[in-house]
C-alpha positions in Angstrom: 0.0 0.0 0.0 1.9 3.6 -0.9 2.2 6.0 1.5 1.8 9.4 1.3 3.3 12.5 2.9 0.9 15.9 3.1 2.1 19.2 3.6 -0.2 22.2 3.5 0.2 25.3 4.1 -0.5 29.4 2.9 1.0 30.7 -0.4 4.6 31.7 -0.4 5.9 29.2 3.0 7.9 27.1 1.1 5.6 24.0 0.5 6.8 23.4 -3.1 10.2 23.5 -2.8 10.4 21.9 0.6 8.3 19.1 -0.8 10.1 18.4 -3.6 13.3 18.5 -1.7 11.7 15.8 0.8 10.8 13.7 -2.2 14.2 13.8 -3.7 15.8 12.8 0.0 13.4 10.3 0.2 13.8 8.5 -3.2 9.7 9.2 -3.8 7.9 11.2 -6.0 6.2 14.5 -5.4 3.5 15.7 -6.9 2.3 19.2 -6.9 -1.2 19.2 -6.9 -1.7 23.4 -7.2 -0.4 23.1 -10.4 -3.3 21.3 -11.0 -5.8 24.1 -10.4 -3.3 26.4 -12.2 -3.6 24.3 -15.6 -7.6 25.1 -15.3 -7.0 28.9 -14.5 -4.8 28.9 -18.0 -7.3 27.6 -19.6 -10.1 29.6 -18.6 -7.5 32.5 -19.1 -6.8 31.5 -22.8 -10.6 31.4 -23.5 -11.3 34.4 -22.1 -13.9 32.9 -19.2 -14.6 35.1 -16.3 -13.3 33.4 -13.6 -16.8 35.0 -11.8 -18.8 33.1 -14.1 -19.5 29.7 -12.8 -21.6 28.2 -15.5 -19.8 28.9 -18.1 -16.1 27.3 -15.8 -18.2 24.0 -15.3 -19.2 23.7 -19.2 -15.1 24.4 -19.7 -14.2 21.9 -17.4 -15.7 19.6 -18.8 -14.1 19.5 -21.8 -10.7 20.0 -20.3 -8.4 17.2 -19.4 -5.4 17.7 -17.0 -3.0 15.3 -16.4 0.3 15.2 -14.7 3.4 12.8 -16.3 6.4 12.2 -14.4 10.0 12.0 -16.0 12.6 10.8 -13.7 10.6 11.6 -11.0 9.7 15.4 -12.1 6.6 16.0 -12.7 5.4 17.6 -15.8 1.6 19.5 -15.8 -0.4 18.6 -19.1 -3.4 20.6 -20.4 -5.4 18.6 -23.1 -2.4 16.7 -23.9 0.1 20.1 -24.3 3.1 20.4 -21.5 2.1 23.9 -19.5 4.6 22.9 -16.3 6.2 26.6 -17.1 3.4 28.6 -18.5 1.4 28.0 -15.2 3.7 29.6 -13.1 3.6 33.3 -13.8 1.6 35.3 -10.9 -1.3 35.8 -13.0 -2.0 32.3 -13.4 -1.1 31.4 -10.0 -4.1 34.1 -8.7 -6.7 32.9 -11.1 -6.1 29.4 -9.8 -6.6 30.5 -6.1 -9.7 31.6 -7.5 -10.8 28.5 -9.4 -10.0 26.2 -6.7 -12.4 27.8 -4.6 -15.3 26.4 -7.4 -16.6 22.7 -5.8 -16.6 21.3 -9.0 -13.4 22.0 -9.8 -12.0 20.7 -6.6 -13.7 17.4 -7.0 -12.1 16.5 -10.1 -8.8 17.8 -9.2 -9.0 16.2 -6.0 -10.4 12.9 -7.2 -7.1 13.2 -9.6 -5.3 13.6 -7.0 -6.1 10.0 -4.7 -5.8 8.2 -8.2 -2.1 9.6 -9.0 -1.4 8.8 -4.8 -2.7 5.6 -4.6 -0.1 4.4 -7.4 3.2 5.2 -5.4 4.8 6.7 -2.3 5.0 9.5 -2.7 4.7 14.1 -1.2 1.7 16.2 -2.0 1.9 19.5 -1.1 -1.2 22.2 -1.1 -4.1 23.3 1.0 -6.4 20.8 1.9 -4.1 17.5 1.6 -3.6 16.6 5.1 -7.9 17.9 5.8 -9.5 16.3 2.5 -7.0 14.8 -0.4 -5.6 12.6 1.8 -6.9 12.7 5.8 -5.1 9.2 6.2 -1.3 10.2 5.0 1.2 8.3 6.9 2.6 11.8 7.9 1.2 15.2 8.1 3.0 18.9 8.1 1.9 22.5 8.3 4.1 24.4 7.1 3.7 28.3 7.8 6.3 31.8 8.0 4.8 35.1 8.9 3.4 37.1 6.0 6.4 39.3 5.1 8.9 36.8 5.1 6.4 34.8 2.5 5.8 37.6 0.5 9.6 38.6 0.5 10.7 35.2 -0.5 7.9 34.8 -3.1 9.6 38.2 -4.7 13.1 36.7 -4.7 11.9 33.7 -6.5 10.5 36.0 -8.7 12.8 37.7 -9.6 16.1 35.0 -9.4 13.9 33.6 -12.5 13.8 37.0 -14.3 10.5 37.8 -13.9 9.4 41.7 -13.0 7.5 42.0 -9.7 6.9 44.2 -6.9 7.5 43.4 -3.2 3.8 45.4 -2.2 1.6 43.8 -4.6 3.1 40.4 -3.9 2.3 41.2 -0.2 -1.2 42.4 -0.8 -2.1 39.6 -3.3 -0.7 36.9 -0.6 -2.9 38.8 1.9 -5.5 38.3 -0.3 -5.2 34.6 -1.3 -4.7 33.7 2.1 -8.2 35.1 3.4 -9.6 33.8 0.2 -8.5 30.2 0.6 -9.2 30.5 4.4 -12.8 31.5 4.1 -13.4 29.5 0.9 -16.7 27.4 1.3 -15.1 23.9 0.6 -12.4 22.6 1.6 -10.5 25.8 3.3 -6.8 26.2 4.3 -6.9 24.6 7.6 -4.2 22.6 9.3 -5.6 18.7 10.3 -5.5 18.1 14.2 -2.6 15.6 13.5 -0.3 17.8 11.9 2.9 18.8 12.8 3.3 22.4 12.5 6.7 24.4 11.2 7.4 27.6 11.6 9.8 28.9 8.6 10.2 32.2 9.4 13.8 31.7 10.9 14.0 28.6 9.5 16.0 27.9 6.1 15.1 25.0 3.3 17.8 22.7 4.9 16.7 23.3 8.7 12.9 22.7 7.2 14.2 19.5 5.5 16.1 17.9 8.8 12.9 18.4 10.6 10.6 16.9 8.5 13.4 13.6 7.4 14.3 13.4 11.3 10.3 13.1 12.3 9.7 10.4 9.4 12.1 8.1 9.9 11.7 8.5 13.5 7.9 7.6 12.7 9.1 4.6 10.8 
C-alpha cells in the first residue's frame, strides 16, 4: 500500500520546494497538486472565461483534461495533452487558480485526480487541503507556515532569481489576499488537520525545514 506525505500550508511558506526536496531525499515522488488548479486557470484565461462566471467554468471543465506525467521523478503539468509545467507559473495564473480552486466542481475533479495519482506510489503532495481532505489518512502530516512578510519577501526573490518583473507590495497584498480567500473558501478551506505537525519557517531555512521533516519520518518509521 503507498504511502503518502501531506504538507499544507498558505501561499509563499515554502511548501513546493520543501516538498520536492523531501521527495528527492526520500527516493519518492512528489507531486504538486496546485499546479493542478493552475492548468484550469490557464485555460479559462486563454478562453477568455470570467473566472466569476460559474456556469460557463463547469461547461469548460468539462471538456478540459489535465493530467500530470512524471520523467525521472519530475513531474510535468499537461493541459489537453500540451506540457504547460512553465506557462502556469507566472503570478497571474497562479491568482486565477486561487480563485478557481475555490469552485466545488473543480475541486472534485482535481482532487479525485489527485487520490488516483497517490494511490499508485509513495510519494509528497503539497497544497491546501491535503492533510484535511485529499488525503486525511497520509502516513505523515506537516503544516508548514512563515509570517506574512517573510512569504511575500521570499515569493519576490523567487520572482525575480527567474527574471520575472515583480513588486514586493503587490506580492504582499495579493498573498494577503489569497490567504483570506482560501481560508474563508466554502469547501475545503486552508486549515491545518488536528494531527499535523506544525513548522514555523520564518527563521528557518530550506535545509533546517528539511532535517525536521526527514528526522520526524524516519523516526515515525
Amino acid at each position: 500500500m503507498p504511502q503518502s506525505i501531506a504538507i499544507d500550508g498558505p501561499v509563499g511558506a515554502g511548501k513546493t520546494t520543501a516538498a520536492k526536496k523531501l521527495a528527492e531525499a526520500l527516493g519518492i515522488r512528489y507531486l504538486d497538486t496546485g499546479a493542478m488548479y493552475r492548468a484550469v486557470a490557464l485555460q479559462a484565461i486563454r478562453q477568455n472565461i470570467s473566472l466569476t462566471d460559474a456556469d460557463a467554468l463547469r461547461r469548460m471543465l468539462q471538456n478540459t483534461t489535465v493530467s500530470i506525467r512524471f520523467e525521472e521523478n519530475s513531474q510535468r503539468t499537461m493541459l489537453d495533452g500540451e506540457d504547460v509545467s512553465e506557462l502556469i507559473r507566472s503570478p497571474e495564473v497562479g491568482n486565477a487558480g486561487s480563485v478557481v480552486s475555490a469552485y466545488p466542481f473543480v475541486r472534485k475533479k482535481m482532487v479525485a485526480l489527485q487520490r488516483e495519482i497517490a494511490g499508485q506510489a509513495d510519494m509528497v503532495l503539497d497544497g491546501r487541503d491535503i492533510g484535511t481532505n485529499v488525503l486525511p489518512n497520509a502516513a505523515f502530516k506537516f503544516f508548514l507556515t512563515a509570517t506574512p512578510e517573510v512569504r511575500a519577501r521570499r515569493r519576490h526573490d523567487e520572482l525575480a532569481e527567474r527574471g520575472v518583473s515583480c513588486d514586493y507590495q503587490k506580492i504582499y497584498d495579493e498573498l494577503m489576499e489569497r490567504d483570506e480567500r482560501d481560508m474563508n473558501r466554502a469547501v475545503d478551506p486552508l486549515t491545518r488537520a488536528e494531527d499535523a505537525i506544525t513548522i514555523d519557517a520564518t527563521e528557518l531555512d530550506l535545509p533546517g525545514v528539511l532535517k525536521k521533516m526527514v528526522t520526524i519520518i524516519k523516526g515515525g518509521r
